[in-house]
C-alpha positions in Angstrom: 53.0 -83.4 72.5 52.5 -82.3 76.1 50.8 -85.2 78.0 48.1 -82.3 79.4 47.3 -81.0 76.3 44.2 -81.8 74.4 44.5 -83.1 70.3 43.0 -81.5 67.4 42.2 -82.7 64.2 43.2 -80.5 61.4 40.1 -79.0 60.8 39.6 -77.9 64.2 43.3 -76.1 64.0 42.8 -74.6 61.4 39.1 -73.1 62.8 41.0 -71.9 65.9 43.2 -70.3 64.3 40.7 -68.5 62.2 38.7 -67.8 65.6 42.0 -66.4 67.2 43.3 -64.3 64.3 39.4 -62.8 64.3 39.0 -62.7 68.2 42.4 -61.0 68.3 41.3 -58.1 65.8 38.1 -57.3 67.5 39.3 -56.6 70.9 39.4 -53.2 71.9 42.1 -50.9 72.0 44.1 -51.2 75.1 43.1 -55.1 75.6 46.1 -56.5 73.3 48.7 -56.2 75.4 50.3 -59.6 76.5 47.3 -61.5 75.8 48.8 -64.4 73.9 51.0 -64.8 77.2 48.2 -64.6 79.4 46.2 -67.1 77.4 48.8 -69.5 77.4 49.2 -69.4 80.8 45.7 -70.1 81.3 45.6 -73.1 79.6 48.7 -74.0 82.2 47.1 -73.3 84.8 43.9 -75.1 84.0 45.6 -77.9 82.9 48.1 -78.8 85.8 47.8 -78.7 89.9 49.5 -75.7 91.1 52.8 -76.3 93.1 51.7 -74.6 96.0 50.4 -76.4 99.4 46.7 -75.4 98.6 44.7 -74.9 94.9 44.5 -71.2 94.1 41.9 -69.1 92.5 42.6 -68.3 88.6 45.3 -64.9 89.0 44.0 -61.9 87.4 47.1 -61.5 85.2 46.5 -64.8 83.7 44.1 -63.1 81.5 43.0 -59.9 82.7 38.9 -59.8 82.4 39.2 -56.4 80.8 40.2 -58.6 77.9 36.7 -58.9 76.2 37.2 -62.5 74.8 34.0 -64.6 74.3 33.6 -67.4 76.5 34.5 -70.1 73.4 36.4 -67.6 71.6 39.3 -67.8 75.0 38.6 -71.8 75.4 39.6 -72.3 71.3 41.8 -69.7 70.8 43.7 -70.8 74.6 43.9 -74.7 73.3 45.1 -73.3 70.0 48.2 -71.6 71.4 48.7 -74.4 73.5 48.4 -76.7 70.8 51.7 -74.1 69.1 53.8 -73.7 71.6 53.7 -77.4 72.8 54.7 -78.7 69.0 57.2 -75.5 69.1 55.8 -74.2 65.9 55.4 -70.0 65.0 52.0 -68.3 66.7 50.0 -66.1 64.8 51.2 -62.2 64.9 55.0 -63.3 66.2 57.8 -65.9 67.2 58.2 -68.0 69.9 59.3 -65.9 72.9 63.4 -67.1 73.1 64.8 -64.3 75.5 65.9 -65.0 79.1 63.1 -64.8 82.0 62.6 -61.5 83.3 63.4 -60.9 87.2 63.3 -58.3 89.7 65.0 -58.2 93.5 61.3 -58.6 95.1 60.7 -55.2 97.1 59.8 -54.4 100.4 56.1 -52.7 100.6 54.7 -50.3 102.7 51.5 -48.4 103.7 53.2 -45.6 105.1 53.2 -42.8 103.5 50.8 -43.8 100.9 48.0 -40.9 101.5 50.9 -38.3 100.8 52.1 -40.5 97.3 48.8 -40.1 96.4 48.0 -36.8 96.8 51.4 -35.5 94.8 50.3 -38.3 91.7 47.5 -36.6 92.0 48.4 -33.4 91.9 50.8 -33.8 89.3 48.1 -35.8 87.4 46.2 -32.5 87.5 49.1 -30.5 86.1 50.0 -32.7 83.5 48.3 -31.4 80.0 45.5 -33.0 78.6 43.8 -31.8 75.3 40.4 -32.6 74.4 40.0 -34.8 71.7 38.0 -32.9 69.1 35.7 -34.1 66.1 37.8 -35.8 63.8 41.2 -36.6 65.9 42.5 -39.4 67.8 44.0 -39.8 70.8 48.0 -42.0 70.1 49.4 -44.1 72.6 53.2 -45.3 72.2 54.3 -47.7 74.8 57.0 -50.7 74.9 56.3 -54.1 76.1 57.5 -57.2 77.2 56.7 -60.5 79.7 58.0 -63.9 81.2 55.8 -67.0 80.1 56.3 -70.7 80.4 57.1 -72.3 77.0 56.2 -75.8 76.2 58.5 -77.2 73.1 58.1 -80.9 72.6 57.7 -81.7 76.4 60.0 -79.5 77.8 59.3 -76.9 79.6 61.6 -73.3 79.9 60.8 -69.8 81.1 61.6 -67.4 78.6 60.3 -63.6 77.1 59.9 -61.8 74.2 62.2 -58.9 73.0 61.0 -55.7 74.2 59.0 -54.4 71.5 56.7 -51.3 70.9 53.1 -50.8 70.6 51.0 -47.9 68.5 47.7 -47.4 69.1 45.3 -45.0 67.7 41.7 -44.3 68.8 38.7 -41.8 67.9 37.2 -40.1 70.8 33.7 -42.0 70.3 35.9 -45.6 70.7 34.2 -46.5 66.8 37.4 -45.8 64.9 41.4 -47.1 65.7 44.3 -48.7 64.4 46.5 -50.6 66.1 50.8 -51.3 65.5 51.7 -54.3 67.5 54.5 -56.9 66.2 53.3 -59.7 68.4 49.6 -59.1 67.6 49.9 -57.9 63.5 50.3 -60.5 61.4 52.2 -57.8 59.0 54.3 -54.5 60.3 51.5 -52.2 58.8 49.1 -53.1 61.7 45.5 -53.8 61.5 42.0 -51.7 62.1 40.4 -51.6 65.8 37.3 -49.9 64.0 33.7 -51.0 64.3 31.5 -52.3 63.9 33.4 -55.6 63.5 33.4 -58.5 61.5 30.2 -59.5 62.7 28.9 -56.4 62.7 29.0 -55.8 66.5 29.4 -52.6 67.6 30.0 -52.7 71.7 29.2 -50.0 73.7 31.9 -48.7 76.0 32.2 -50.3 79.4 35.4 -49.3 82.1 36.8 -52.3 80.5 37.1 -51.2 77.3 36.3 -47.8 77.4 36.4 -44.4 75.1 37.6 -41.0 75.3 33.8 -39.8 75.9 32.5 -42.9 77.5 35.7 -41.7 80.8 34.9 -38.3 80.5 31.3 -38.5 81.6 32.6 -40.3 84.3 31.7 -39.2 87.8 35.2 -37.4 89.2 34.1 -37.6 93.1 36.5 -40.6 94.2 34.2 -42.5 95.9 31.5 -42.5 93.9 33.8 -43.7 91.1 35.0 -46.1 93.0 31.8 -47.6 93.8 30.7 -47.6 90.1 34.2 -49.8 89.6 33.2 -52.2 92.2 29.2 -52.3 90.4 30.3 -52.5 87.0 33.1 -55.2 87.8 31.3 -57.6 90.1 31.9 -61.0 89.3 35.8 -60.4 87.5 38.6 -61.1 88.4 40.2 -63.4 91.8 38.2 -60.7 94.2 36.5 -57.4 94.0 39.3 -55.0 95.4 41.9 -56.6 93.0 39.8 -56.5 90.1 39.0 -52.7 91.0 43.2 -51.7 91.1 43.3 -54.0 88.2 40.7 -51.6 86.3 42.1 -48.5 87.5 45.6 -49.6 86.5 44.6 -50.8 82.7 42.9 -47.0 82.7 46.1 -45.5 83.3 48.0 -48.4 81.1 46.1 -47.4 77.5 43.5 -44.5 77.5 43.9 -41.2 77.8 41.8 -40.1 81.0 40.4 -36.5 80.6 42.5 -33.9 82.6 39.4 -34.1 85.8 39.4 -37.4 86.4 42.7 -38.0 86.2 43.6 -37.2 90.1 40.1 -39.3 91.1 40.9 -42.5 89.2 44.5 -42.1 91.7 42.2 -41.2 95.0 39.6 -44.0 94.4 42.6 -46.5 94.2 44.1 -45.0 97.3 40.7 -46.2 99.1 41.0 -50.3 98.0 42.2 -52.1 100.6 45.6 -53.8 100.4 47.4 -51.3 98.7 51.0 -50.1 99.1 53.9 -48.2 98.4 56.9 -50.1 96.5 60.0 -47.1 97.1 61.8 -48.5 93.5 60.5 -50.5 90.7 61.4 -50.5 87.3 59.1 -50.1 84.2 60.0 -51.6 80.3 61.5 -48.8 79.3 64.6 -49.4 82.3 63.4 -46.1 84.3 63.3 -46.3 88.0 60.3 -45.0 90.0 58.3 -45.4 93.2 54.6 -47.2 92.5 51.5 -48.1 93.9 51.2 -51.7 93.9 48.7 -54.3 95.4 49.2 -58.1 95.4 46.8 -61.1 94.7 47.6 -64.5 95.4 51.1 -64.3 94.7 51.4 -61.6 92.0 51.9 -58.4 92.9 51.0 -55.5 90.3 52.6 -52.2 90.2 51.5 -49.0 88.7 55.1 -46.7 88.3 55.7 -43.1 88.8 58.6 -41.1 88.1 59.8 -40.3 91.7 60.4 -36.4 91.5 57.6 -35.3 89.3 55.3 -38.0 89.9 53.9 -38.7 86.2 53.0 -42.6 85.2 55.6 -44.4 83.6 53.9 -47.8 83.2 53.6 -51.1 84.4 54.1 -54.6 86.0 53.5 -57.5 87.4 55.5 -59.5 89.7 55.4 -62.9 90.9 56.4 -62.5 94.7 55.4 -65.6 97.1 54.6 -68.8 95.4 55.1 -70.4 92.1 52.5 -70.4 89.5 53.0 -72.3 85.6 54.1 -75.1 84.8 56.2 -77.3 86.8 56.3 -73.9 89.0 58.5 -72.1 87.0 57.5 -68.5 88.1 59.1 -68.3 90.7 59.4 -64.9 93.0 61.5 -62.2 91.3 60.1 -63.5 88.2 58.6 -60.5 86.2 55.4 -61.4 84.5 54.6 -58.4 82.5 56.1 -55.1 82.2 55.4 -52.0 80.2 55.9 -48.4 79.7 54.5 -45.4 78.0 56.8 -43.6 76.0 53.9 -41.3 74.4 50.4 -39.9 74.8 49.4 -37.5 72.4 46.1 -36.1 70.5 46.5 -36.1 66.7 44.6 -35.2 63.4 45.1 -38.5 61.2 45.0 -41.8 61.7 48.1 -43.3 62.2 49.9 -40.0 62.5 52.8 -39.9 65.0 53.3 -36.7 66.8 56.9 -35.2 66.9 59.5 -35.2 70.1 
């Protein structure tokens, strides 16, 4: 066992477990996605001194706030995966990750031009059809996934990923009712329910980190007034306030299906956050090339990918691009944390109905 890592009897496995199998089923839709390795990487990065000249504030991607964990709910269900993937057995909802690290040449950025990027994602955000989600439908995501984590098996430590893999989610308008498809979350390949109330008979109100269809469309559509509700409503999350706002906007466009207005203002508000750039070619999950608005944070640079003639999202990802960060600093720049890619967005009658084409 890994000299960092703290000891648990069985009994206290075997309640982590339970609280991570639970904690895991009662997040929100949208708030799955690489959790498991952003939780392990916590626990890393808690555990061990970084490798770079100074100590660094937690990185967002670590475990994005937006994922609604309980305070002790993260702590056990963190020391539990730790506990896993140090003695090299099986986590909950999927294997050991055994693929090769992912990496990336690390891009140049730029400002320029940024104000014109903008306005055409915009624009084509605009164009782009959005339905209303009536009484009784649901709105389907379809997206692919994968990421680069530190593995811990019996003292050694590697850098390795999962197989690409595809994610289903389904969602009622009101947020109350969803189902979710996720191999490396399911512990079985029919899925499991997002509806509420939950197991404890919680039922959360929306929020911009886990929000609904109806909760975003009575969202304000001026950009800055939007943007200062991210700032008000996020205060406190995150490594600092303007990453934690591009990191909001970003897991907007990631899983939900923004209503046709506020499409283009989500895009302008992000334009307005200091730090952000232009990355001319990046790469999302699914292998397609695009230009994306990006902003770094201590290190990690994430970048939100469009399709470089028509200017519609493709997905996701994060890159490590100055420093190291995990254990024994084995993200190293190029190394590609996290990457993703939406494949569908549709609005259908029935639960766990996939739409055609």
């Amino acid at each position: 066992m890994n000299a960092h890592t703290p000891r648990q009897s069985p009994a206290e496995h075997e309640d982590a477990t339970e609280l991570f199998s639970r904690t895991a089923r009662d997040l929100p839709a949208g708030r799955h996605q690489f959790h498991k390795e952003r939780l392990m990487a916590q626990i890393q990065q808690e555990q061990h001194v970084p490798t770079t000249a100074a100590a660094q504030p937690r990185r967002k991607w670590l475990m994005r706030p937006a994922i609604a964990l309980p305070v002790i709910a993260t702590a056990v269900a963190g020391a539990f995966f730790a506990l896993s993937l140090t003695q090299g057995q099986e986590a909950p909802g999927g294997g050991l990750g055994t693929g090769p690290a992912l990496t990336t040449p690390v891009g140049a950025v730029s400002t320029k031009g940024l104000p014109q990027l903008v306005d055409q994602i915009a624009v084509a955000a605009g164009e782009e059809s959005h339905p209303k989600v009536g009484p009784g439908q649901y709105i389907y995501i379809e997206s692919r996934g994968t990421g680069t984590f530190v593995k811990v098996d019996h003292g050694k430590s590697s850098l390795v990923s999962h197989d690409l893999s595809t994610r289903q989610v389904w969602e009622s308008a009101d947020g109350t009712r969803g189902w979710l498809i996720d191999p490396r979350v399911n512990e079985g390949p029919e899925g499991e329910t997002l509806s509420l109330p939950d197991e404890q008979g919680n039922t959360p109100e929306a929020t911009l980190n886990a929000p609904s269809y109806d909760y975003l469309a009575a969202l304000t559509t001026d950009p800055d007034e939007l943007l200062a509700k991210i700032y008000k409503e996020t205060e406190g999350m995150g490594n600092s306030p303007d990453q934690q706002a591009f990191t909001t906007i970003g897991d907007l466009l990631g899983e939900s299906y923004p209503p046709a207005k506020l499409y283009p203002a989500l895009f302008k508000a992000a334009a307005k956050i200091p730090g952000v750039v232009v990355v001319n070619d990046a790469v999302d999950a699914a292998g397609r090339h695009g230009v994306a608005v990006a902003r770094e944070d201590h290190g990690v640079r994430e970048e939100w990918i469009f399709d470089k003639k028509t200017h519609v999202y493709l997905g996701q990802r994060s890159v490590q691009v100055s420093g190291t960060s995990g254990e024994d600093g084995l993200i190293k720049p190029g190394t590609v944390i996290s990457t993703s890619a939406v494949m569908k967005r549709a609005v259908v009658d029935e639960m766990k109905e996939v739409p055609r084409g």
